[in-house]
C-alpha positions as CSV (number, residue, x, y, z in Angstrom):
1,X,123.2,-34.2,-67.6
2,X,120.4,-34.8,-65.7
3,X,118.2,-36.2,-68.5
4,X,121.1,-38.7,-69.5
5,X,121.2,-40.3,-65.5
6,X,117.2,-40.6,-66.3
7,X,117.4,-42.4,-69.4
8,X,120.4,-44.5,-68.0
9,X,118.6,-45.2,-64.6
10,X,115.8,-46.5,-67.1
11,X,117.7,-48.6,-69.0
12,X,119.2,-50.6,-65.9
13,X,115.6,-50.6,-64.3
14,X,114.1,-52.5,-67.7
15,X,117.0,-54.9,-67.8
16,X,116.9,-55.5,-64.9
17,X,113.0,-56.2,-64.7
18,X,114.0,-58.2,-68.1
19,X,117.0,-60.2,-66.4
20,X,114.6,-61.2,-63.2
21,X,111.1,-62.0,-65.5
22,X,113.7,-64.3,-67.2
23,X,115.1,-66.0,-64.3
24,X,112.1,-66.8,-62.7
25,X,111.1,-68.4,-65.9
26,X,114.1,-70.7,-65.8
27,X,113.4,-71.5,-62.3
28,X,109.9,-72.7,-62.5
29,X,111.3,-74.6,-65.3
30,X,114.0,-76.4,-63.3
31,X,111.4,-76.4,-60.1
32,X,109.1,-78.4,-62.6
33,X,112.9,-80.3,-64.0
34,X,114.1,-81.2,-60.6
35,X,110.6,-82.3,-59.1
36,X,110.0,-84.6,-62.1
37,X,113.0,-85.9,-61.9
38,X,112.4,-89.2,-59.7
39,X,109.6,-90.3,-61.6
40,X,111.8,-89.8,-64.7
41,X,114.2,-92.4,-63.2
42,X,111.9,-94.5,-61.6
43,X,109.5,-95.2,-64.0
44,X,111.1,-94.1,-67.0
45,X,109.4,-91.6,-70.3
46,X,108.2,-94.5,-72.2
47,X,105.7,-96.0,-69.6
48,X,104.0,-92.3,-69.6
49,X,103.0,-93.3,-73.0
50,X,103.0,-97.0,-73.0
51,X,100.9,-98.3,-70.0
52,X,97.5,-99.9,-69.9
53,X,96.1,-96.9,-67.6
54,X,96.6,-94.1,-64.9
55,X,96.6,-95.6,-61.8
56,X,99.6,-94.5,-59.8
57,X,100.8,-95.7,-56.5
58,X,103.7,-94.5,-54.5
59,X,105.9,-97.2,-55.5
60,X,106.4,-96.1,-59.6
61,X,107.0,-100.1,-60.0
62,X,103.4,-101.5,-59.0
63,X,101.3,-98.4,-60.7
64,X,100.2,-97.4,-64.0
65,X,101.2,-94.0,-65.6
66,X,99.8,-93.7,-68.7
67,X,99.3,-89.4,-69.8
68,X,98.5,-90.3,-73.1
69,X,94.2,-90.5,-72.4
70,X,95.2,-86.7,-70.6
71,X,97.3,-85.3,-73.1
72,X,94.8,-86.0,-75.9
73,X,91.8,-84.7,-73.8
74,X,94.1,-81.7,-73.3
75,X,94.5,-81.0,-76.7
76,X,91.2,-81.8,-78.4
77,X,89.4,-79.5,-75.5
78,X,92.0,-76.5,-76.0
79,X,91.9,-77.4,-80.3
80,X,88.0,-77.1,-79.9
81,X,87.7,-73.8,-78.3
82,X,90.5,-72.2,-80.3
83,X,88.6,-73.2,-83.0
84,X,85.4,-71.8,-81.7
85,X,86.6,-68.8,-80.0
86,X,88.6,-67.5,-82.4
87,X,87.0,-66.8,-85.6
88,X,83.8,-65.3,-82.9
89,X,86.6,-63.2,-81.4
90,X,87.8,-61.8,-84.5
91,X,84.4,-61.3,-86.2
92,X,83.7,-59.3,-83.0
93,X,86.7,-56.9,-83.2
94,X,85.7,-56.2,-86.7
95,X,82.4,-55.5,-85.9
96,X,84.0,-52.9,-83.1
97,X,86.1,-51.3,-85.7
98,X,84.5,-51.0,-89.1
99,X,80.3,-51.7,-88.8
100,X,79.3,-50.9,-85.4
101,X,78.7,-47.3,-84.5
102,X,81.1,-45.6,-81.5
103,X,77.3,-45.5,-79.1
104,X,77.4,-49.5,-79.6
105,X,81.2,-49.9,-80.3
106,X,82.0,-48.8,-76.8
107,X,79.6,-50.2,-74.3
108,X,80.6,-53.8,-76.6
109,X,83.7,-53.3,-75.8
110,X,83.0,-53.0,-72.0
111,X,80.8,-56.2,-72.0
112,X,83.7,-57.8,-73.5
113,X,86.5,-56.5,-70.8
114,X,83.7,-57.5,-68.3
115,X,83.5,-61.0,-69.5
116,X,87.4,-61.1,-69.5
117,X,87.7,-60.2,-65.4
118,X,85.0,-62.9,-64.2
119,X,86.7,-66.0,-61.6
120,X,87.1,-69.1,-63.7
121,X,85.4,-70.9,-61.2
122,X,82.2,-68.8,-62.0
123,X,82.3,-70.3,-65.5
124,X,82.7,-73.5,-64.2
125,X,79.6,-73.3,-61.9
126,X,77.2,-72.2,-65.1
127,X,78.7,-74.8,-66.9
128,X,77.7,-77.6,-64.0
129,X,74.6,-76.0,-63.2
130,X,73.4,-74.5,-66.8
131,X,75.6,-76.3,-69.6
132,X,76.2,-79.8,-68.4
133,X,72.6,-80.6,-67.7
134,X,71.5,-79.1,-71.5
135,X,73.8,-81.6,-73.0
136,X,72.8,-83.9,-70.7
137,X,68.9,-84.2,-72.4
138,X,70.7,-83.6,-75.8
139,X,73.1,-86.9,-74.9
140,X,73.8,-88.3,-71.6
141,X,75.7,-88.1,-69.5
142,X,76.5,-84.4,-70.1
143,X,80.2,-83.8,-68.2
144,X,82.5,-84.7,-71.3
145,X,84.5,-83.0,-73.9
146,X,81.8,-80.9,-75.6
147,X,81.2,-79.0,-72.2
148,X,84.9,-78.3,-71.9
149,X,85.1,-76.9,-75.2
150,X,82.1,-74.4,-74.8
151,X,83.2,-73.4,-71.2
152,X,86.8,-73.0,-72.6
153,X,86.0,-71.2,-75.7
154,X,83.7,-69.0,-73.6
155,X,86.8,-67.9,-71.1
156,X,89.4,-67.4,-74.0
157,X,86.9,-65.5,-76.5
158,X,87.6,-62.0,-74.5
159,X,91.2,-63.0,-75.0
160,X,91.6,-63.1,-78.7
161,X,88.5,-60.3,-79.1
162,X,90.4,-57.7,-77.1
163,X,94.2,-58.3,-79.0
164,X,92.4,-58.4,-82.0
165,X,90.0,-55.2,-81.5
166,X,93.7,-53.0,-80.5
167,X,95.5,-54.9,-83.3
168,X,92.9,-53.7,-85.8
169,X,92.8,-50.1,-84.2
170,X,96.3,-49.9,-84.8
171,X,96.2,-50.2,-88.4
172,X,97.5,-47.1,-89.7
173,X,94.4,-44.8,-90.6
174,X,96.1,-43.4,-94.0
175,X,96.6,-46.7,-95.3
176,X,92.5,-47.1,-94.4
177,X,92.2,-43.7,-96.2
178,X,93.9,-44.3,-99.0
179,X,92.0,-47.9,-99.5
180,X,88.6,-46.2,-99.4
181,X,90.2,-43.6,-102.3
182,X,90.7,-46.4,-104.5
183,X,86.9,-47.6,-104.6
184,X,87.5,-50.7,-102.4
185,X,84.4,-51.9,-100.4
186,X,84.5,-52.4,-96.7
187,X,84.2,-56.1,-96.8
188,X,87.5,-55.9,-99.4
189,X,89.3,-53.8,-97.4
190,X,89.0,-55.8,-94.1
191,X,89.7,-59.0,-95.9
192,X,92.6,-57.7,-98.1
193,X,94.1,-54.6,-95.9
194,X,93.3,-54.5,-92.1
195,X,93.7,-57.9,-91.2
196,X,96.7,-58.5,-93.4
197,X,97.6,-55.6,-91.6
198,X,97.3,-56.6,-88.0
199,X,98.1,-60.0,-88.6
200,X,101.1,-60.0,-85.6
201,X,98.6,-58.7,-83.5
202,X,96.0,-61.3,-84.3
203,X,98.3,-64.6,-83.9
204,X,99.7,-62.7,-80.3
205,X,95.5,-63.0,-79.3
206,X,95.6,-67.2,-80.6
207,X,98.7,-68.0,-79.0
208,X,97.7,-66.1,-75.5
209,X,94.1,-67.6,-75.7
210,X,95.7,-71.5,-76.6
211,X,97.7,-71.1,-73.7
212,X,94.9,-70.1,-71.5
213,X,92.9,-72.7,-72.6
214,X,95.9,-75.2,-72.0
215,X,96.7,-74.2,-68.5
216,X,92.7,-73.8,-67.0
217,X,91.8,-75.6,-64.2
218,X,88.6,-75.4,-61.9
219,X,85.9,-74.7,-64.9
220,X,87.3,-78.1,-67.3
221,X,87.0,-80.2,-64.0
222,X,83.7,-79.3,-63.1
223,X,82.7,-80.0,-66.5
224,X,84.8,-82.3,-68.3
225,X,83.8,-85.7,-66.5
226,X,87.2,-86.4,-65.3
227,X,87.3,-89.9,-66.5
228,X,90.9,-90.9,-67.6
229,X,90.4,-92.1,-71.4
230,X,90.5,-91.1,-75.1
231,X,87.1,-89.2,-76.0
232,X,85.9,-90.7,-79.1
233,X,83.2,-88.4,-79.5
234,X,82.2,-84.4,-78.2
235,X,79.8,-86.1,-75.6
236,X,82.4,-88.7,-74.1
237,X,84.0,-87.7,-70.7
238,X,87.5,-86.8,-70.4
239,X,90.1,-85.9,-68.1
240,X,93.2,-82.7,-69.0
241,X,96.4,-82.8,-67.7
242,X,95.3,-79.5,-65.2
243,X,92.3,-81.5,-63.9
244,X,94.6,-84.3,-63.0
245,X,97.2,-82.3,-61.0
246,X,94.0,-80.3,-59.3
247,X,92.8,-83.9,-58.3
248,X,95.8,-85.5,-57.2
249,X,97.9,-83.3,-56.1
250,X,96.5,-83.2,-52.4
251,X,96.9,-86.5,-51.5
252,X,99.6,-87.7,-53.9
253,X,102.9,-89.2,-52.5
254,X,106.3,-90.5,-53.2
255,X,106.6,-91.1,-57.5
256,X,102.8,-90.3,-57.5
257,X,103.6,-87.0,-56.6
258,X,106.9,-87.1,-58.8
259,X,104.4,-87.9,-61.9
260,X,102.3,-85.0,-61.2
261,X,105.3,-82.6,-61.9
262,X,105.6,-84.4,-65.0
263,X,102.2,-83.7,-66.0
264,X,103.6,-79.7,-65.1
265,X,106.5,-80.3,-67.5
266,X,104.2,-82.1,-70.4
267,X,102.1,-78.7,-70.3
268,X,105.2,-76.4,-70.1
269,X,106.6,-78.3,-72.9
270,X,103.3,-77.9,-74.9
271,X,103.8,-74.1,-74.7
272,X,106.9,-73.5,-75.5
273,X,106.1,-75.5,-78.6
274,X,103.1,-73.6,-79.7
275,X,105.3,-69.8,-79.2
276,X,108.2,-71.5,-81.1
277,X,105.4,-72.8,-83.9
278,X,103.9,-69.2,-83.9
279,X,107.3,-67.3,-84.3
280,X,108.0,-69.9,-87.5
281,X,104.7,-69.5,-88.8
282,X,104.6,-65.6,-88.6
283,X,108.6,-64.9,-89.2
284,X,109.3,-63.4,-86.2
285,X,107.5,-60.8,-86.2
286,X,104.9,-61.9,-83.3
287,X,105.4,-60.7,-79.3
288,X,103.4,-62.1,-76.3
């Protein structure tokens, strides 16, 4: 009797955690809806894409309001450190689990949790101090895109390490065994076997580091330039979408403000895109 109360007092308790982590989902989402909302009216979707430039006022009528130069820098940053991070992140979680031996396997591992817990805003300061004045000498000015990449791809590489390492620890060890019976090489049965394998795992580590490098602030706008245009090259500065809120947001007023939220529900938008993309791409069976 007294076990069955336990597992029903359980039961309640996780839906309820599950019914309250889904509500306040849907109310940042309507926060973001209902904010957003004036600008929406005032100024209308189209001009977020079709004017000359950003320069808002608080009168949506006599500003500018283009996201477009934004959205682009937003997606060419996070598509350039996805593309960096990850294939570093997975080669190091392989490395952890089928070359390296447990005395260097484990203190890797803590170096890589380590990296994981420092303050964005640490990154951003070795990117303005260290990173922005190498590229600088390589091809001035030095804040731009490239910087944002490498500062991005730095913070989201324990991301997708650490999801991969435990995804590839979690391949069943008989299924390992009974690889190595059959003569196959290690290379082979990484390639062929474990990351097959621990492919859910591997595409829950890409979609949580793409959304981290969507949503991070304070290192991409100490490095990025924060110049509202399309980057035509890695050395061209940009501004994100995050950068922009951070700027504005203090001083912003009236559909000003209004487009700011907008900028909010652009990003939100972007993310429920790229989980709805990953579940199609992987079948469903992927969990974040």
């Amino acid at each position: 009797m007294f076990r069955w109360r336990s597992d029903t007092v359980l039961t309640w308790t996780l839906r309820g955690c599950a019914v309250i982590s889904g509500a306040v989902i849907l109310l940042i989402v309507l926060f973001l809806v209902v904010e957003s909302l004036p600008a929406l009216r005032q100024i209308g979707i189209a001009r977020f894409f079709s004017d000359a430039s950003w320069h808002p006022t608080a009168n949506g009528i006599d500003g500018s309001f283009n996201l477009t130069p934004m959205l682009l820098g937003t997606l060419l940053a996070t598509a350039g450190a996805v593309l960096l991070a990850t294939p570093l992140g997975i080669g190091s979680a392989v490395f952890c689990n089928f070359y390296a031996p447990a005395i260097i396997a484990r203190p890797f591992r803590r170096l890589v949790e380590l990296l994981a817990g420092i303050p964005s805003v640490v990154f951003g300061l070795w990117g303005l101090v260290v990173l922005v004045p190498l590229i600088g000498r390589l091809h001035p000015p030095g804040p731009g895109l490239l910087a944002a990449i490498i500062i991005l791809a730095v913070m989201i590489l324990p991301t997708v390490a650490l999801l991969a390492d435990a995804a590839l620890a979690n391949v069943p060890a008989e299924t390992l065994r009974g690889v190595a019976a059959l003569g196959l090489s290690r290379w082979r049965t990484v390639c062929q076997v474990a990351l097959p394998t621990a492919r859910p795992g591997l595409m829950t580590g890409v979609i949580l580091e793409t959304g981290r490098a969507l949503g991070e602030t304070m290192a991409v706008l100490m490095v990025c330039g924060n110049v509202v245009r399309v980057p035509h090259s890695l050395f061209d500065p940009m501004r994100t979408l995050t950068a922009n809120i951070a700027l504005e947001m203090s001083f912003a007023m009236g559909d000003h403000r209004s487009a700011l939220f907008v900028c909010g529900l652009v990003l939100t938008g972007l993310i429920v895109l790229l989980v709805t993309a990953a579940e199609i791409i992987s079948g469903g069976h992927i969990h974040v």
